[in-house]
ROTORTOR-796964 format. One record per residue: x, y, z of N, C-alpha, C in turn; residue number from 1. Coordinates in Angstrom, 3 decimals, decimal comma. Layout:
<pts>
      n_u      n_v      n_w     ca_u     ca_v     ca_w      c_u      c_v      c_w seq
        X        Y        Z        X        Y        Z        X        Y        Z NUM
...
</pts>
This chain:
<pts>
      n_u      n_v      n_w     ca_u     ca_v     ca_w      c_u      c_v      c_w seq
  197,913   11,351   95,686  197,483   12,249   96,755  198,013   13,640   96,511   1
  198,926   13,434   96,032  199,605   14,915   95,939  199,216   15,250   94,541   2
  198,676   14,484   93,792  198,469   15,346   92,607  196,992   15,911   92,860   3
  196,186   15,477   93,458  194,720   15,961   93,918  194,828   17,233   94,255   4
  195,870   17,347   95,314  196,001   18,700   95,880  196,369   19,933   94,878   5
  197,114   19,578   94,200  197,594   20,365   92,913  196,480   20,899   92,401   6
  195,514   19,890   92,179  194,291   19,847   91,325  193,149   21,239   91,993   7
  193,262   21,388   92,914  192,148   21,495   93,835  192,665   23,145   94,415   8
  193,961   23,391   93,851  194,497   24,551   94,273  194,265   25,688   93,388   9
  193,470   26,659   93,838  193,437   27,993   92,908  194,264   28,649   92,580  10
  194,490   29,400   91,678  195,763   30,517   91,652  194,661   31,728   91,170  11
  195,287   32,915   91,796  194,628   34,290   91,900  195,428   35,341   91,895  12
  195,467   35,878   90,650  196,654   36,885   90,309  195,924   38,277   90,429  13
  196,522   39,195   90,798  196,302   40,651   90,655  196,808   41,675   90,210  14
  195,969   41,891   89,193  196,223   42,723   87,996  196,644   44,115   88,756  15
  197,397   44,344   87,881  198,045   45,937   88,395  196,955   46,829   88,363  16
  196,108   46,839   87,365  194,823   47,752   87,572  194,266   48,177   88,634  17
  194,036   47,002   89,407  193,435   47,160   90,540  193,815   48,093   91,949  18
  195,079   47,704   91,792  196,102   48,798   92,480  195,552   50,079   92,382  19
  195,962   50,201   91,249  196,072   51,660   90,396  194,764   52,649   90,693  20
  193,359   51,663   90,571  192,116   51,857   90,876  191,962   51,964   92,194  21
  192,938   51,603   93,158  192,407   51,917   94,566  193,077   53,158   95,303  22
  194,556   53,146   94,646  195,200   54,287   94,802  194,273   55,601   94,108  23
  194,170   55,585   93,014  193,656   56,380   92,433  192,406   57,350   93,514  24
  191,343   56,701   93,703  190,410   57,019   94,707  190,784   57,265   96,116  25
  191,747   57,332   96,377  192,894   57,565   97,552  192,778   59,323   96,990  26
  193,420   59,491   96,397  193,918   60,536   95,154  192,320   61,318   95,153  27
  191,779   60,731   94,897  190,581   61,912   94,628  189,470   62,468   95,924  28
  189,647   61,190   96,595  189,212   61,715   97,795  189,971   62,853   98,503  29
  191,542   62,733   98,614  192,338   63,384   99,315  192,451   64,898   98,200  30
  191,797   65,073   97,277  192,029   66,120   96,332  190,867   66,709   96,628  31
  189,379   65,981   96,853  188,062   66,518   97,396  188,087   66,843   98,748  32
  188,633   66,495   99,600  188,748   67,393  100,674  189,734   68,664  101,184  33
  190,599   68,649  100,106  191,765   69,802  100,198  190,903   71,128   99,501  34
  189,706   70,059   98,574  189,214   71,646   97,477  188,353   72,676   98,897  35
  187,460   71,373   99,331  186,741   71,732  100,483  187,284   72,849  101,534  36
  188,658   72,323  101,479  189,407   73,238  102,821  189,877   74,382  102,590  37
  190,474   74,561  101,385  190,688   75,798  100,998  189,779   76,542  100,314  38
  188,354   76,445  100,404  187,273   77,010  100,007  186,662   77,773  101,547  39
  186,844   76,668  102,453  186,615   76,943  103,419  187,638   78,382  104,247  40
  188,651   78,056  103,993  189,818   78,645  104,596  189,215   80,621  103,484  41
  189,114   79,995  102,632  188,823   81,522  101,436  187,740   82,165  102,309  42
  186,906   81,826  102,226  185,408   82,201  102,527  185,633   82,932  103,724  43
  186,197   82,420  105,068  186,342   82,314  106,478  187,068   84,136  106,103  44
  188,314   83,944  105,610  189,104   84,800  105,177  188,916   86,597  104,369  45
  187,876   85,780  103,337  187,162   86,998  103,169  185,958   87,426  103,704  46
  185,750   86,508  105,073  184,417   87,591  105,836  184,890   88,231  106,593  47
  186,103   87,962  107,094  186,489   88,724  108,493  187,268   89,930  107,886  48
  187,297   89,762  106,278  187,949   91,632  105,987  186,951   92,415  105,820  49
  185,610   91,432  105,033  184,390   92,577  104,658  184,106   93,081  105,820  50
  183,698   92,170  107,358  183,065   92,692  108,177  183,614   93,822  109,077  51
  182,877   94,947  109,459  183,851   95,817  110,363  184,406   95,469  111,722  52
  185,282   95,805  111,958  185,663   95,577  113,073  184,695   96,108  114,579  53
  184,749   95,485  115,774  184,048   94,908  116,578  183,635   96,181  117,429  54
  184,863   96,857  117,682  184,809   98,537  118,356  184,205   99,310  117,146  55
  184,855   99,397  115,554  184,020   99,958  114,773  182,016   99,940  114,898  56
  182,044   98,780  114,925  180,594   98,333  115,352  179,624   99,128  116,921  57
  180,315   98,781  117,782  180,445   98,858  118,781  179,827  100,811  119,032  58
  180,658  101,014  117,738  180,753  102,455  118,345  179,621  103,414  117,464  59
  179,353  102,705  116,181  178,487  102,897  114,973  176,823  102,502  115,579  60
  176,777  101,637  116,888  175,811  101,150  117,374  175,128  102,634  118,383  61
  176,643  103,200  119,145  176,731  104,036  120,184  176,120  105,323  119,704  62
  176,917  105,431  118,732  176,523  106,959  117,859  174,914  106,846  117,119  63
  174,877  105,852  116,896  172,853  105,163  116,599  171,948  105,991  117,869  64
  172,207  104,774  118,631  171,692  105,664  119,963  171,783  106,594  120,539  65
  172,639  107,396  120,364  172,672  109,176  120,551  172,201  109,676  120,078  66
  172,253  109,560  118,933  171,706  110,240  117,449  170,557  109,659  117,876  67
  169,244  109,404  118,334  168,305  108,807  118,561  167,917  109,241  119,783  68
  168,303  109,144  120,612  168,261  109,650  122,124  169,414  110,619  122,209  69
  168,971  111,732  122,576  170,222  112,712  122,810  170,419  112,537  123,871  70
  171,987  112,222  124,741  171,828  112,552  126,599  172,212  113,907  127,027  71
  171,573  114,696  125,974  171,507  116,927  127,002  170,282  116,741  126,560  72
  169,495  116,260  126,463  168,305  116,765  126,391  167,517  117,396  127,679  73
  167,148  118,187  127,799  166,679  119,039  129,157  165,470  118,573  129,103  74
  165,195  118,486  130,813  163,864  118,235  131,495  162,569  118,804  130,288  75
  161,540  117,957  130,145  160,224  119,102  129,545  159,539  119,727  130,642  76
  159,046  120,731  130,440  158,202  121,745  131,382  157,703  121,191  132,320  77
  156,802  120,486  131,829  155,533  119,811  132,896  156,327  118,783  133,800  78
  157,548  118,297  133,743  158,295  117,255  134,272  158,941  118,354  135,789  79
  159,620  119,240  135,189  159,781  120,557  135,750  158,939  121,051  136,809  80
  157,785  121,292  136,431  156,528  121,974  136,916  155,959  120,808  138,196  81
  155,856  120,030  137,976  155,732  118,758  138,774  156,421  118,591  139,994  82
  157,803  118,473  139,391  158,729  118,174  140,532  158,246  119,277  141,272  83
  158,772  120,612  141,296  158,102  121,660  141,784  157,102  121,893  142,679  84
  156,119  120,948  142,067  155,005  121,041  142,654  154,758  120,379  144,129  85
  155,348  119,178  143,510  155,070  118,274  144,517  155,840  118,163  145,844  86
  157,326  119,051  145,155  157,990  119,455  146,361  158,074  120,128  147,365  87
  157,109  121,017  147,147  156,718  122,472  147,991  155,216  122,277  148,188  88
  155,002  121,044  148,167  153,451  120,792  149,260  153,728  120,709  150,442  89
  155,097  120,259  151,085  154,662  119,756  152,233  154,088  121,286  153,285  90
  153,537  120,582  154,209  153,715  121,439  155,302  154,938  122,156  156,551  91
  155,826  120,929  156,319  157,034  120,950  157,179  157,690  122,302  156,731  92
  158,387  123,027  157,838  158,798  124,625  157,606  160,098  124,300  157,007  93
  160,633  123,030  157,224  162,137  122,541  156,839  162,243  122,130  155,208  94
  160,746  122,383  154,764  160,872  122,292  153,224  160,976  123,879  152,360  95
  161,538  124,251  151,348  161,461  125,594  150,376  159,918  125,200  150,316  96
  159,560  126,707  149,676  158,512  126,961  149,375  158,200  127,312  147,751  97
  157,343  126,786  147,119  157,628  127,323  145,630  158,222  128,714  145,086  98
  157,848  129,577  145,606  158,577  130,863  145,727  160,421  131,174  146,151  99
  160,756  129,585  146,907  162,013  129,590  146,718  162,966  128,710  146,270 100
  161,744  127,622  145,312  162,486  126,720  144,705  162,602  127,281  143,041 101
  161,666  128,140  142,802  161,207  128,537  141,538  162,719  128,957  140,877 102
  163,138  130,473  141,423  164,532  130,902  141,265  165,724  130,152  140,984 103
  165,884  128,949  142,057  167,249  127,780  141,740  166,684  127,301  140,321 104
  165,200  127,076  140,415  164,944  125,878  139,164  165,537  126,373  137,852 105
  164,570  127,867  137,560  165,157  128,480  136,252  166,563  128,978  136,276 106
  167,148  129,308  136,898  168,722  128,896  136,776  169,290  127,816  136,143 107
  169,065  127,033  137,280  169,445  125,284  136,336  168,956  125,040  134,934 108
  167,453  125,971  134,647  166,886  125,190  133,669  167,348  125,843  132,254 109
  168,387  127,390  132,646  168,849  127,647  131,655  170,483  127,377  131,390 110
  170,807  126,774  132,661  172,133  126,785  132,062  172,486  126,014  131,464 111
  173,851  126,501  130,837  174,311  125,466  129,264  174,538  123,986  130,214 112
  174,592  123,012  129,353  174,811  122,037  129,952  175,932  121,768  129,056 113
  176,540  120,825  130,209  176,378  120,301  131,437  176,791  121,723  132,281 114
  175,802  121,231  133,201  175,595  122,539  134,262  176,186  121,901  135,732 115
  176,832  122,552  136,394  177,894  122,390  136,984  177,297  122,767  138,198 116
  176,496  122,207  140,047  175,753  122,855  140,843  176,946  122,224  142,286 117
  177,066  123,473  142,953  177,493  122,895  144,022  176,461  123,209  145,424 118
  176,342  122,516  146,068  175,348  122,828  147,424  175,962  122,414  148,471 119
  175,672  123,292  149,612  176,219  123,333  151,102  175,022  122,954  151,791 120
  174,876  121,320  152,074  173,818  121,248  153,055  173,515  120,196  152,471 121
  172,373  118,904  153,307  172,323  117,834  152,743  170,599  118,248  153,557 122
  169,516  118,295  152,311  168,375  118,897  152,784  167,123  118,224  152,035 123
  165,968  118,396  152,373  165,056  117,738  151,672  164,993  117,752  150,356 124
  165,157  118,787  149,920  165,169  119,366  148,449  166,391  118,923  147,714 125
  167,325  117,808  148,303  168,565  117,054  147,414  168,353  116,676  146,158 126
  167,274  115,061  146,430  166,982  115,121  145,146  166,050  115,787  144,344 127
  165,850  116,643  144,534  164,988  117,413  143,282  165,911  118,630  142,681 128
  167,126  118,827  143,488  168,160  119,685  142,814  168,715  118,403  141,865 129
  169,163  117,310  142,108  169,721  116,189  141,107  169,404  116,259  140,184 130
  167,437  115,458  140,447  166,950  115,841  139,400  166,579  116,826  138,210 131
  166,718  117,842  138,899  166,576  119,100  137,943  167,796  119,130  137,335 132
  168,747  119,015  137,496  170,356  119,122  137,037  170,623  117,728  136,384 133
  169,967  116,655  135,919  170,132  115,769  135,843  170,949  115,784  134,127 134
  171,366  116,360  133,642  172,318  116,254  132,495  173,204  116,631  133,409 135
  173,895  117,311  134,232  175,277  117,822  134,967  175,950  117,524  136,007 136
  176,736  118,149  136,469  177,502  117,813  137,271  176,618  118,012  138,890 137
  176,085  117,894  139,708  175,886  118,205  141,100  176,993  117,260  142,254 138
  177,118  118,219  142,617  178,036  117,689  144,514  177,134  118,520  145,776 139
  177,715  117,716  146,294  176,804  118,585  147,675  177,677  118,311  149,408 140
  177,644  119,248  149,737  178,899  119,507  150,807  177,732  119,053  152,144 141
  178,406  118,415  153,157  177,520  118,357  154,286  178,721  118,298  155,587 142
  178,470  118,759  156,553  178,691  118,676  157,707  178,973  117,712  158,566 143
  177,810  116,479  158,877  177,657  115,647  159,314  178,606  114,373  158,477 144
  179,034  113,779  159,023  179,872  113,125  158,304  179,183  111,227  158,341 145
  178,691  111,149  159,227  177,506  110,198  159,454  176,060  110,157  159,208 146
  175,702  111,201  158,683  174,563  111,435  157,555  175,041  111,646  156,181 147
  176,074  112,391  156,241  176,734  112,103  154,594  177,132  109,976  154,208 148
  177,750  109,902  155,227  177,847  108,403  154,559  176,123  108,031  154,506 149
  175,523  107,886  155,410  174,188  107,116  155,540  173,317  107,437  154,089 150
  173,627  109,110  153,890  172,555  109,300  152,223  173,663  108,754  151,219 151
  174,998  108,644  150,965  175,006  108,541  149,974  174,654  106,664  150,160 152
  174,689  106,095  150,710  174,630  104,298  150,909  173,279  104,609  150,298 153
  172,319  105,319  151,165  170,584  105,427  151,071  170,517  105,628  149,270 154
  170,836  106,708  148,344  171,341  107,028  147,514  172,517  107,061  146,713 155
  172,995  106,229  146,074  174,606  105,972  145,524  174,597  106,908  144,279 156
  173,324  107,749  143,938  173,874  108,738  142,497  173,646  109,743  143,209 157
  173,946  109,999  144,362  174,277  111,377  145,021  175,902  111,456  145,434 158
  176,350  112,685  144,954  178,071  112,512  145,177  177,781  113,720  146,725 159
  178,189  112,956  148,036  178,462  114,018  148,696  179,867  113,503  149,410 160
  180,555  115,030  150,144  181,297  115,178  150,755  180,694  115,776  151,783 161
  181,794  115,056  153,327  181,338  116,061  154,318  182,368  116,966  154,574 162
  182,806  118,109  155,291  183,125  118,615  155,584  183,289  119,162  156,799 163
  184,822  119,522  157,692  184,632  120,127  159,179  184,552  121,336  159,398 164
  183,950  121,777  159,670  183,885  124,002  160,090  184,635  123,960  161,288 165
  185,267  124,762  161,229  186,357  125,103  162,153  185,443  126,436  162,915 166
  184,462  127,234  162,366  184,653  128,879  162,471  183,230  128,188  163,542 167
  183,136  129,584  164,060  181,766  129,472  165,304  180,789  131,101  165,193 168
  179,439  130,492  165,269  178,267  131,900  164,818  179,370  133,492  165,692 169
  179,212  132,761  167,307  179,567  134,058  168,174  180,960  134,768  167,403 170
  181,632  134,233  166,375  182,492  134,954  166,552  182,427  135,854  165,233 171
  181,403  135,278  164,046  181,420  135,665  162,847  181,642  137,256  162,545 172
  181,995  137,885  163,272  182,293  139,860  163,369  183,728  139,912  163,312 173
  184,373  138,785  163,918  186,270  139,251  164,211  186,969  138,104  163,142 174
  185,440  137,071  162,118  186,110  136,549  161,296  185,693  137,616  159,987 175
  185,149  138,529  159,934  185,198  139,060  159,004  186,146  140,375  159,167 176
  186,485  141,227  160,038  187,517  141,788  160,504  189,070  141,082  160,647 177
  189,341  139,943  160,627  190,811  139,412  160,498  191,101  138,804  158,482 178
  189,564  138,445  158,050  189,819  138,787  156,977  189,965  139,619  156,006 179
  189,664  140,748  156,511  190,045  141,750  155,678  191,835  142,261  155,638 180
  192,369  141,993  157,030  193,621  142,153  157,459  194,189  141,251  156,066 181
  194,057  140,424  156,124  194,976  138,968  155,252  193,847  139,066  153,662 182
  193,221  140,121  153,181  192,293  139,825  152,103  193,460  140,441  151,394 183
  194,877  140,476  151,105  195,879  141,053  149,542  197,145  139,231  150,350 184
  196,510  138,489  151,141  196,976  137,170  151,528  196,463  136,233  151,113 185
  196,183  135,734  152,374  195,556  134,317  152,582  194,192  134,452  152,451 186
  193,523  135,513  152,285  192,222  135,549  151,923  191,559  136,612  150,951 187
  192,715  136,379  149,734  192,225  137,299  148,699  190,956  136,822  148,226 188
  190,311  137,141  146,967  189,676  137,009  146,351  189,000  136,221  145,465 189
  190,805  135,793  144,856  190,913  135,150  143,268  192,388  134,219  144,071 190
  192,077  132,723  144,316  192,611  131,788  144,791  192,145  130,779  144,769 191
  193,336  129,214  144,781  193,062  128,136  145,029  192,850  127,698  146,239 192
  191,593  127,987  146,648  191,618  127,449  148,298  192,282  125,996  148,692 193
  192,931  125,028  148,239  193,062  123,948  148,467  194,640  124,603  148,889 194
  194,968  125,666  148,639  196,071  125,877  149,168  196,465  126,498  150,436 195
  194,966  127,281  150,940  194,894  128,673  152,023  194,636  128,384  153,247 196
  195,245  129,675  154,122  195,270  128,979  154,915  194,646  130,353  155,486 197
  193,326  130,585  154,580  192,090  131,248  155,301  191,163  130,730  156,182 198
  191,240  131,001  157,119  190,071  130,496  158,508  188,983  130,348  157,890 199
  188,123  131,632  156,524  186,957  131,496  156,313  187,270  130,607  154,773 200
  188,363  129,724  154,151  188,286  129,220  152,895  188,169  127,735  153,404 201
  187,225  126,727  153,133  187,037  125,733  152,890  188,333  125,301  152,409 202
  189,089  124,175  152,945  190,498  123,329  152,066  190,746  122,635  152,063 203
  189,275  121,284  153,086  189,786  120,310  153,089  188,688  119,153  152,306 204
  188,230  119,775  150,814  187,486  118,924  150,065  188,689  118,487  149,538 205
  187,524  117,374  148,274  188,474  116,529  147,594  189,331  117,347  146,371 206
  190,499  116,967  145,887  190,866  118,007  144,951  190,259  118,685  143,705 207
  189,535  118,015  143,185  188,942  118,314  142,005  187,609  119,499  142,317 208
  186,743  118,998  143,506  185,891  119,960  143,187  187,055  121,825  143,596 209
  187,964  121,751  143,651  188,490  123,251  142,778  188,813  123,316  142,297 210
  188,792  122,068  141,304  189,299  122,470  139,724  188,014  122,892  138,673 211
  186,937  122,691  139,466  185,779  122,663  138,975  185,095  124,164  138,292 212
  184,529  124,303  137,306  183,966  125,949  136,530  182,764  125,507  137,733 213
  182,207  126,100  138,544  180,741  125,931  139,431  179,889  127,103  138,866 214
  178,891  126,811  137,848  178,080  127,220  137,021  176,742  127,936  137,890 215
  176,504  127,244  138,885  175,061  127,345  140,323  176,243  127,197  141,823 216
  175,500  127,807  142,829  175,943  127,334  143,734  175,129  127,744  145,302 217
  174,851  126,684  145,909  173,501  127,099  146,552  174,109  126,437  148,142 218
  173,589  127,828  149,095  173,971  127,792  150,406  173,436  127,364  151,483 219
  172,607  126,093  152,013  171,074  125,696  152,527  171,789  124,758  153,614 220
  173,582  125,466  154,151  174,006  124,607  155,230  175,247  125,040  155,394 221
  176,114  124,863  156,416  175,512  124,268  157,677  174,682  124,838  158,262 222
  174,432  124,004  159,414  173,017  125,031  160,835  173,483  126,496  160,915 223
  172,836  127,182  160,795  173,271  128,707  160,786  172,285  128,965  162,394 224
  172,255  128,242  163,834  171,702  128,585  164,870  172,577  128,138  165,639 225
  172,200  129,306  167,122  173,430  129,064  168,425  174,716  129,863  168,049 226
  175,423  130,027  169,482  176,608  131,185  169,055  177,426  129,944  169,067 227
  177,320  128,349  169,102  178,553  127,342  168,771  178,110  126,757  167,894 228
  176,915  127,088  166,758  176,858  126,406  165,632  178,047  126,856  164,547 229
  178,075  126,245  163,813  179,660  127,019  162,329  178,955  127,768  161,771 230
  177,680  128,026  161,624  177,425  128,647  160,702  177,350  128,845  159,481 231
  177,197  129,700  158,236  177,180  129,458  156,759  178,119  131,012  156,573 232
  179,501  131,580  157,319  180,442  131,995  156,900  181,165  131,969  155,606 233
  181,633  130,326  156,802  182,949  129,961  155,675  182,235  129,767  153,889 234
  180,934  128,642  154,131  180,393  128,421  152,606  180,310  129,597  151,558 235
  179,863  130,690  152,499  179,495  131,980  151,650  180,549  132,713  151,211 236
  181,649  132,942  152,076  182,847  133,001  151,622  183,534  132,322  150,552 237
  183,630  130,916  150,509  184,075  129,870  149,876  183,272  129,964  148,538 238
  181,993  130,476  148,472  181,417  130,414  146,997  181,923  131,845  146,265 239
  181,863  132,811  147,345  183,048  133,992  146,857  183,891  133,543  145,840 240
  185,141  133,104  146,354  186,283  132,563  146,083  186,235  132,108  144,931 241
  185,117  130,428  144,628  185,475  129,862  143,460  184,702  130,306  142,838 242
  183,379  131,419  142,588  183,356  132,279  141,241  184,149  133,114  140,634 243
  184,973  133,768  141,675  186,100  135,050  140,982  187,010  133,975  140,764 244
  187,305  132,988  141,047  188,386  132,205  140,326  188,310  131,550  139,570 245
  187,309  131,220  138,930  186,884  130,262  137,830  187,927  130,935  136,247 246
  187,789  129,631  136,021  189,069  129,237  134,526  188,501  129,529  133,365 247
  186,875  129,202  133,154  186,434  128,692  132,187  184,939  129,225  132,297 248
  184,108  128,850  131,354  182,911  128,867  131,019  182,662  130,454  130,919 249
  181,081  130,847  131,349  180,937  132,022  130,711  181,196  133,074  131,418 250
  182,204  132,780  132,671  182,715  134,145  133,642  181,932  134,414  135,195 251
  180,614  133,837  134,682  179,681  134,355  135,941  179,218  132,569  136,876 252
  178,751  132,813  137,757  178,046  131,953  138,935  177,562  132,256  139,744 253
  176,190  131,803  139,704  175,057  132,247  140,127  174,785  131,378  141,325 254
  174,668  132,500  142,821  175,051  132,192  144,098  173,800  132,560  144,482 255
  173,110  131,292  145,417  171,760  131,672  146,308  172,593  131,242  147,711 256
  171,353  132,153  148,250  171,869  132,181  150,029  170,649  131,904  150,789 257
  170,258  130,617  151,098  168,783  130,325  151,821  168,629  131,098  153,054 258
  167,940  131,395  153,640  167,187  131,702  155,353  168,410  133,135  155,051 259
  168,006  134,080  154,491  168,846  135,452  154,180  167,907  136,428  155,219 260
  167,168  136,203  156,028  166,648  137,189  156,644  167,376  136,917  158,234 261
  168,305  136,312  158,379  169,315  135,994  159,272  170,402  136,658  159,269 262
  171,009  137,711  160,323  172,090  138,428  160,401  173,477  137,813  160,037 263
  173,580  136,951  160,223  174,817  136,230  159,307  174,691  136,167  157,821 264
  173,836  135,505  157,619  173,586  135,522  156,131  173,982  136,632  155,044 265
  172,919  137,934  155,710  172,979  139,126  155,408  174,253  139,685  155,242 266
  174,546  139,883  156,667  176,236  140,515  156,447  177,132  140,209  155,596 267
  177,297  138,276  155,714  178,511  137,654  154,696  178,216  137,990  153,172 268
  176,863  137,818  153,330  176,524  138,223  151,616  177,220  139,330  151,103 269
  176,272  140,301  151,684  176,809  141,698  151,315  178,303  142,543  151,527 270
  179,226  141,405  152,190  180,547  141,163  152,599  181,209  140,446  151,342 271
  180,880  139,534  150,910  181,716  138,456  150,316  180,873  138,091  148,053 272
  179,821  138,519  148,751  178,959  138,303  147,432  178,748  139,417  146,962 273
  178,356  140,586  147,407  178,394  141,747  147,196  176,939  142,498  146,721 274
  176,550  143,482  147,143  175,151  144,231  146,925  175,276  144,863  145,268 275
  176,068  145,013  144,972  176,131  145,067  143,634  175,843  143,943  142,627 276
  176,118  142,609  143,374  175,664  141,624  142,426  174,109  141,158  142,618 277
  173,966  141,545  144,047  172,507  141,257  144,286  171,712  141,329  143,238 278
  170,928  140,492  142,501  169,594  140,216  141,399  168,501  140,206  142,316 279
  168,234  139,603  142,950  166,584  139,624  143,853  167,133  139,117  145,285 280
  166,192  139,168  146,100  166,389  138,978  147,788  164,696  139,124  148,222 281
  164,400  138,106  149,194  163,539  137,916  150,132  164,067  137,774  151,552 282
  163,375  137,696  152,337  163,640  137,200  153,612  164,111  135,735  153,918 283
  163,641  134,701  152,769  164,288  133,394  152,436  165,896  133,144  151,712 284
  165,539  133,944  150,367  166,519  133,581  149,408  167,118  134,537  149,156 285
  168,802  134,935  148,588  169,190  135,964  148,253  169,820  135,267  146,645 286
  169,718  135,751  145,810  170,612  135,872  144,390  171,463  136,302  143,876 287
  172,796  135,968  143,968  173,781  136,919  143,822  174,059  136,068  142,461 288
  174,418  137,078  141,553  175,739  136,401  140,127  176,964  137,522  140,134 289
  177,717  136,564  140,646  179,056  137,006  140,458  180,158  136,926  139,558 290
  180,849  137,627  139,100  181,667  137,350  137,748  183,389  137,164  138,111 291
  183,970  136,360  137,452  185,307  136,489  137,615  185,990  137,321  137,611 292
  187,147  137,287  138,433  188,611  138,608  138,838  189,486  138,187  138,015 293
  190,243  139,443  137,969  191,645  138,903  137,442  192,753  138,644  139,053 294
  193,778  137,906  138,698  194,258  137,061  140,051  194,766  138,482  141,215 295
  194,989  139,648  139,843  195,268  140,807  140,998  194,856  141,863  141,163 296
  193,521  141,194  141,450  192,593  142,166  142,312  192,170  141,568  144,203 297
  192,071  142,405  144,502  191,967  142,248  146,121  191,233  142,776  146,714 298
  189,448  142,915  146,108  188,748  143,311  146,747  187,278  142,675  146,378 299
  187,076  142,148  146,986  185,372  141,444  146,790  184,727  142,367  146,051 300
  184,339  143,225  146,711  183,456  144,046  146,190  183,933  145,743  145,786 301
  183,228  146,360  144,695  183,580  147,576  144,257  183,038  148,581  145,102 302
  181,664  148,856  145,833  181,708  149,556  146,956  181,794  149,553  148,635 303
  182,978  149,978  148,666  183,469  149,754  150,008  181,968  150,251  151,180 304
  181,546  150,738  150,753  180,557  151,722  151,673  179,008  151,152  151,983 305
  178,782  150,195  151,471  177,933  148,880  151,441  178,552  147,716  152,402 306
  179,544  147,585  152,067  180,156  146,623  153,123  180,979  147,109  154,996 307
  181,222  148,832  154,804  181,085  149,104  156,003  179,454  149,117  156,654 308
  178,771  149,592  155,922  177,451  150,095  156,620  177,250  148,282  157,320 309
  177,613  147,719  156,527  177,083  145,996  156,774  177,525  145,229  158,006 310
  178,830  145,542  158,428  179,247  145,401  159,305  179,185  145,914  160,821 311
  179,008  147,378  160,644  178,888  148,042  161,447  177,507  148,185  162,129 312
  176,332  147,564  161,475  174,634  147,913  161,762  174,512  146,875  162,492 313
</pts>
């Protein structure tokens, strides 16, 4: 019995080869995927030096599109001519008339850009001053402080501020008589109004617009009616101010004065803007370009004898 079993029993030896042969392929597999990885790892390595960097890109894309689209490119004519047109159809008396939008337009349409417009009044003709200025800077001053919020919500690429007038129509004769008292003061010429404590200087905008070069600057507010309306004093005054004080650009700023066939109007002009700078005047619009002072000078204007007759008539 027991030798059967003997008989019947295999023996099965394993050659070292076999080993060797299985290790081996251990070995080459683990050598074929290391080649893989550091081919991989190379490749990965040298794309991210060839390629430019992401802002490089970014910015090579930016300068594409400029270079392609310029953003100063100025309005074309007929775009111009249009607005124009269509703005001074209405019938309403509360709209300019082409004859007094014409003047602001070519102003804007020559100045260097970015062209720099400030406006007193929040009026039909808003956006089509935007638009016309649309490479530059525009702000626009208003009164109402609940129609200033309501247009800019109505409009969010309109920047306005409102503003409070302190001054009143009935008195506009003893505010130009107490400024002359305080004009080598508080109401020189050539000043930072954000500092003055001139009755007729605007001081409680935001800081920057007087840091501002104001290239245009157009007067179409407040209500200039009633002896308790504010009137357009202080504005006309206030555009005084930040042309002779300007820092920068080409020295001058070019000042319109709407509804100028109005005894306020008239006077402050020829008070504060001066008949010497006068360029053209209607019964609508007046044109003044005024040029910068040096800080010590203390007199608006060079003939005194224009600005008595003005006061006194």
């Amino acid at each position: 019995m027991k030798n059967n079993t003997n008989n019947n029993t295999k023996l099965i030896l394993l050659h070292p080869y076999i080993q060797k042969q299985g290790t081996s392929n251990r070995l080459w597999l683990l050598a074929f995927l290391s080649f893989f990885t550091i081919a991989f790892l190379v490749t990965l390595i040298y794309t991210r030096e060839t390629l430019p960097p992401k802002t490089t890109a970014t910015a090579a894309a930016t300068a594409a599109t400029t270079t392609t689209i310029p953003t100063n490119t100025p309005l074309p004519t007929t775009v111009i001519n249009t607005l124009l047109h269509y703005s001074s159809r209405s019938n309403d008396s509360y709209h300019m008339s082409y004859s007094e939008l014409k003047p602001i337009s070519d102003v804007l349409r020559k100045c260097s850009s970015p062209c720099n417009l400030l406006v007193f009044g929040l009026t039909h003709e808003t956006l089509l001053w935007k638009a016309l200025n649309h490479n530059g800077r525009s702000v626009f001053i208003e009164e109402n402080r609940y129609y200033a919020a309501y247009y800019e919500e109505l409009h969010p690429e309109i920047d306005v501020f409102d503003v409070q007038y302190t001054t009143k129509m009935g008195e506009f004769r003893d505010l130009i008589t107490s400024t002359r008292d305080q004009i080598s003061n508080e109401c020189r010429p050539v000043q930072n109004l954000l500092f003055s404590e001139c009755k007729l200087g605007i001081n409680d905008l935001p800081n920057h617009v007087y840091e501002v070069d104001w290239d245009v600057i157009l007067i179409d507010g407040p209500r200039g009616d009633g002896a308790e309306g504010p009137g357009r004093m202080a504005p006309i005054y206030t555009a005084g101010v930040l042309a002779r004080s300007k820092k920068g650009g080409n020295g001058k700023t070019h000042i319109f004065v709407h509804d100028y066939y109005r005894e306020v109007e008239k006077v402050y002009g020829d008070e504060f803007l001066c008949r010497e700078n006068l360029v053209e005047a209607n019964d609508m619009l007046a044109h003044f370009v005024v040029e910068k002072m040096d800080e010590k000078c203390f007199e608006f204007c060079h003939n005194r004898s224009s600005k008595s007759k003005s006061i006194s008539s």
